[in-house]
C-alpha positions in Angstrom: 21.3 -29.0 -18.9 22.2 -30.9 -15.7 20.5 -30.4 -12.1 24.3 -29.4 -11.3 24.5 -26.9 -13.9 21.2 -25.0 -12.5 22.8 -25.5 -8.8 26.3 -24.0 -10.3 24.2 -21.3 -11.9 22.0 -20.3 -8.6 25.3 -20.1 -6.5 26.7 -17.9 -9.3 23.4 -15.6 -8.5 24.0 -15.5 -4.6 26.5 -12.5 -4.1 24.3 -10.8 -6.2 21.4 -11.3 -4.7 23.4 -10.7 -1.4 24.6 -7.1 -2.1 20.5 -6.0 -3.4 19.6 -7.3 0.2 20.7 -4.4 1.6 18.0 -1.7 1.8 20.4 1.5 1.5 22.0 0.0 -1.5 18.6 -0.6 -2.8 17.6 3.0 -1.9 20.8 4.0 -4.1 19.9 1.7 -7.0 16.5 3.3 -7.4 18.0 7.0 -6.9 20.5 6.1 -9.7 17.7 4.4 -11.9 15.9 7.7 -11.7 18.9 10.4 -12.5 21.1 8.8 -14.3 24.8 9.8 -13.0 25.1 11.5 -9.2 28.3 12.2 -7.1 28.4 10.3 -3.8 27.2 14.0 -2.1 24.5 14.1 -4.4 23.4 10.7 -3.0 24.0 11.8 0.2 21.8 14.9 0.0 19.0 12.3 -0.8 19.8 9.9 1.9 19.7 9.7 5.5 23.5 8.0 5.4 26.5 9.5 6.2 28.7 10.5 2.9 31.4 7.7 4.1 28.4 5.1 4.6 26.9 6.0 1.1 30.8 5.9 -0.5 31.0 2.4 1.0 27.8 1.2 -0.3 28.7 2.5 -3.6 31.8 0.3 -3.4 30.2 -2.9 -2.9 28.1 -2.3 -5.8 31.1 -1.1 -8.0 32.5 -4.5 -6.9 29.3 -6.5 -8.0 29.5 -4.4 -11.2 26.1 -2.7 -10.7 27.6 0.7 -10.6 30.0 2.5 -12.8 32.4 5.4 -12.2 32.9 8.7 -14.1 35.3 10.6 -13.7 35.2 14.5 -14.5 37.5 17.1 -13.5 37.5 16.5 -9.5 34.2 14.7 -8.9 33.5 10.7 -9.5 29.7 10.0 -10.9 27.9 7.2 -10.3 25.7 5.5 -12.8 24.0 2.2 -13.0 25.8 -0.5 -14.9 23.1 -3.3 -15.0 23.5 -5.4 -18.3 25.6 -8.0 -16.5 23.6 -8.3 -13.3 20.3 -8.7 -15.4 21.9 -11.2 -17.8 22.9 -13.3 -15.0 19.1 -13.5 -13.4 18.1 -13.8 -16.7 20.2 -17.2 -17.0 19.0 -17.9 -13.4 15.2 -17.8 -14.6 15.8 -19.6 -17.8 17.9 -22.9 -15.6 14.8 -22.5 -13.3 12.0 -22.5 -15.8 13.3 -25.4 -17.6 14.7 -27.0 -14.4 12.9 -26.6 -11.9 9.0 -26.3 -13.5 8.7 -28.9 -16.5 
């Protein structure tokens, strides 16, 4: 694999890495990890944010693909939608190791 490849690969990573920066969004992440599916008031009863703070958090990680929606009836539920996320740090740590550390 070529030095560019890894470089390609790392950039790949970087809005990734740029929407998990963001503590509240972290704070959600964890909350998720631990209930499996919540409506955005749910979050918001666990979360010092306003309800239209926590809904646009929620879309930026719906637009990273760390979230996924759920519709039932009238609510939306949000769940944790990692595999892609983790596959590509995976592929990040994998370029770097053979990269970056032989």
């Amino acid at each position: 694999m070529s030095s560019q490849n890894a470089i390609d690969i790392f950039r790949a990573c970087i809005p990734l890495f740029n929407v998990l920066s963001d503590p509240a969004r972290q704070d959600i992440i964890l909350l998720l990890a631990e209930r499996e599916s919540l409506s955005v008031n749910e979050i918001a009863e666990h979360s010092r944010l306003s309800r239209p703070a926590i809904s646009h958090h929620l879309k930026l990680l719906r637009d990273h693909q760390l979230v996924q929606i759920e519709q039932k009836a009238t609510h939306r539920y949000y769940s944790l939608q990692l595999e892609q996320s983790v596959q590509q740090l995976k592929q990040l740590v994998e370029v770097v190791e053979r990269e970056c550390l032989s």
